[in-house]
N, C-alpha and C positions, 0 to 999 in steps of 0.2 A: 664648423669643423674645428675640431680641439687645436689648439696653437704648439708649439714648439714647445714651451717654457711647461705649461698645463701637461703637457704626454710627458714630460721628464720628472715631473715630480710627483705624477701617479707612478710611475715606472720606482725612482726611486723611493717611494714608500711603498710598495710592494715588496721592492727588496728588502729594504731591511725587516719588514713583517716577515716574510720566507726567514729571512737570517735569525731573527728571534723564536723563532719558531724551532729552524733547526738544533737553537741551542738547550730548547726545552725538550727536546725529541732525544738530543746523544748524552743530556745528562738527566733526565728523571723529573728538573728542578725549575719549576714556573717560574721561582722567585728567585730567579738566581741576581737580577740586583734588585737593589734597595726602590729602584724608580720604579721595577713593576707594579709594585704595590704595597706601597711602608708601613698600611697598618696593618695587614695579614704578614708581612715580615715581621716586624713586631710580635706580635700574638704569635706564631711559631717559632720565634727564640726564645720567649717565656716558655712556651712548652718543652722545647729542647732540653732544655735547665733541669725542668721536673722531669721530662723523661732520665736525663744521667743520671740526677738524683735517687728517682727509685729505684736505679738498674742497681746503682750500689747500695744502696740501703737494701735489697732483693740479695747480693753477695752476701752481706756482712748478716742479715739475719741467716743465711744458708749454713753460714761460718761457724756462727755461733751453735747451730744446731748441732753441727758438725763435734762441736766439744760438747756438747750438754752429753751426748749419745758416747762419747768417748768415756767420760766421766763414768757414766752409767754401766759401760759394760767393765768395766774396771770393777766396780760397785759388786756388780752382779758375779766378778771371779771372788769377789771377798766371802760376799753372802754365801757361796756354792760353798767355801771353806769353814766359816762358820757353821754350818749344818754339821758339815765332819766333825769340825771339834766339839759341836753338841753331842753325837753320837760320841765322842769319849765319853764325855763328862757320864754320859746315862751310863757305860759301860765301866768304867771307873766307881759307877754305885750301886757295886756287886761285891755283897759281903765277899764272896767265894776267894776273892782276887786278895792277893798278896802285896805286900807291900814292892816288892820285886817285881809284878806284876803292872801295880799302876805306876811305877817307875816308867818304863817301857810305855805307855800309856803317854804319860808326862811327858818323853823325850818327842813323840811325835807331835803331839800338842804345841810343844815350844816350836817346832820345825811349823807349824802351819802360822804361827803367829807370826813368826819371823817374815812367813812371806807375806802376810796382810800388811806389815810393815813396808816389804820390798813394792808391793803395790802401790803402796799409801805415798812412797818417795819418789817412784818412779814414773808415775803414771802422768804424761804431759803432754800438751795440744802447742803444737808450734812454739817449744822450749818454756812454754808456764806448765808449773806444777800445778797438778788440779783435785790432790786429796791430802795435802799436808796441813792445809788452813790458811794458807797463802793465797788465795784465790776466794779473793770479797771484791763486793762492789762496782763486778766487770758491767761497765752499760755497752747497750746497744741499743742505736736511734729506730722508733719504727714509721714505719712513712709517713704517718699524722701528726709527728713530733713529738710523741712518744718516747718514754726514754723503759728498757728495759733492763732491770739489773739484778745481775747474777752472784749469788755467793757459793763457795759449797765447803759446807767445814770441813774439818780433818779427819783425816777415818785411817790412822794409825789405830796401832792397837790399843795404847795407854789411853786414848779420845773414846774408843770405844769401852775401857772397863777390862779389857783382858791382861793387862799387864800384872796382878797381883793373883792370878789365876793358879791354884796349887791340887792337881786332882790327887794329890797323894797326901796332904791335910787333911783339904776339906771336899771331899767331890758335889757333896750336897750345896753347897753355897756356892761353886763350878759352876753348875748347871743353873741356876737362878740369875748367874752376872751374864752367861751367855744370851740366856733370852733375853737380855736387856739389852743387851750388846746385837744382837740379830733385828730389835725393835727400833734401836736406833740406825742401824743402818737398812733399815725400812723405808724410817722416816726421810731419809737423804735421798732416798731412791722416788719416792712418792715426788718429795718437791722437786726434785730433776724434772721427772716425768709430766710434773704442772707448767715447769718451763719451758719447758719442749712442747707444750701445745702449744702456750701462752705465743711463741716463734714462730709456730707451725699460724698460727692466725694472721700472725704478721706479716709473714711472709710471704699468704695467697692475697690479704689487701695489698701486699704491693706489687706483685704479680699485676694485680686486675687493673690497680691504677699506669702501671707501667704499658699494658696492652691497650688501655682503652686513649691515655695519651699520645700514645704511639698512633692509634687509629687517624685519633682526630688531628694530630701534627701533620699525619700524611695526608688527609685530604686537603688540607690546608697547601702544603707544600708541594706531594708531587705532581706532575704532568699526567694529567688526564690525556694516555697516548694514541690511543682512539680514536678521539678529538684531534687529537698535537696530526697524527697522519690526517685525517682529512682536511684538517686548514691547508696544511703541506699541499696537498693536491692541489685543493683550490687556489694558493697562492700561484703553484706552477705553470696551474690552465692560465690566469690571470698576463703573469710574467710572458707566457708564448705568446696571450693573443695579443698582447701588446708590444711584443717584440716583431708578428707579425706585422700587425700596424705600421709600425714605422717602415719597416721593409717596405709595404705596400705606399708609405708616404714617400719613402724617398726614389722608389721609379715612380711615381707622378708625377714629383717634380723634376723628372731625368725627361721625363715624355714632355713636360709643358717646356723646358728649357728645348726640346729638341723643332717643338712645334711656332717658335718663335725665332730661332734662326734661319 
């Protein structure tokens, strides 16, 4: 027959198994200390790390996309304007037209250049300028350690070649700086748009790595709750019958004390 000492310390290692138990049941967390098991604690604080890690390297490439596409559409109001001022310059090289004519021609010309200007000064992602030419060099980390970096020149007017523009000179030499002026801010549109892939790749490998980290950290770390409720059970069938037990031991010894008096 089990002794005294023997039923107490199955009794209390039960409990506290139920009690570790229940603390993996009301928080998620197997490993919630260090003794459970220091080397998969370990190996999921390494993981922890690269998970933060890609979460914000995942922001900061979104970030950056976020301005490459700002830059762009800015671009894209300049280029829509440049078409119009091309369509002077063509209109402008029409014997018929009077000097008075391409006057009035002129004045709106200089009005659309002006705001290619107002563009070029104004256009900003979180207080940086981003078509003055102030804006070189911007890196951004990608999850392999990767470094990507961003320039984008100036795309005022004088950077483009419009500043000396006279369609009441010369319209024919107008219309020849414009196309060059339309090809370079082509060109700036093109490289945006290689960079904004170039982010756009970055930032599903760190997507994948962030998901598949995550995966493996949690099987690592959380409570298999499934499992966590059926231990539970069977710790509490265990805890009764051995609670029964003793009940059942101490009127035996209430019956043998009674049978000896």
């Amino acid at each position: 027959m089990m002794n005294n000492a023997s039923f107490m310390l199955g009794t209390t290692r039960n409990n506290v198994d139920l009690y570790k138990n229940m603390i993996k049941i009301s928080s998620s967390d197997r490993l919630f200390r260090a003794a459970q098991n220091a080397a998969s604690l370990g190996i999921s604080e390494n993981m922890r790390s690269q998970i933060r890690g890609n979460s914000v390297t995942a922001r900061n490439i979104s970030d950056s996309q976020s301005l490459i596409r700002t830059a762009d559409g800015a671009l894209g109001s300049s280029h829509d304007i440049l078409q119009r001022m091309r369509q002077l310059s063509v209109q402008a090289n029409n014997g018929t037209l009077t000097e008075s004519d391409r006057g009035i021609l002129q004045r709106e010309f200089d009005g659309l250049r002006e705001t290619i200007d107002s563009i070029g000064r104004n256009t900003q992602f979180n207080t940086q300028p981003l078509l003055d030419g102030t804006f070189t060099n911007k890196q951004t980390a990608g999850s392999n350690g990767t470094i990507l970096s961003t320039s984008i020149p100036s795309s005022l007017s004088e950077d483009l070649g419009l500043a000396s523009i006279d369609l009441r000179s010369n319209p024919q030499a107008a219309l020849s700086l414009i196309d060059h002026s339309i090809s370079q801010l082509s060109d700036r549109r093109s490289t945006l748009g290689a960079t904004d892939n170039r982010l756009n790749y970055a930032g599903s490998l760190a997507q994948t790595m962030l998901l598949q980290t995550t995966n493996a950290e949690s099987r690592i770390r959380d409570t298999d709750i499934a499992k966590a409720i059926t231990d539970h059970h069977q710790y509490m069938l265990m805890y009764q019958a051995k609670l029964s037990a003793q009940k059942l031991g101490i009127g035996m010894s209430g019956m043998a004390i009674q049978l000896l008096a």
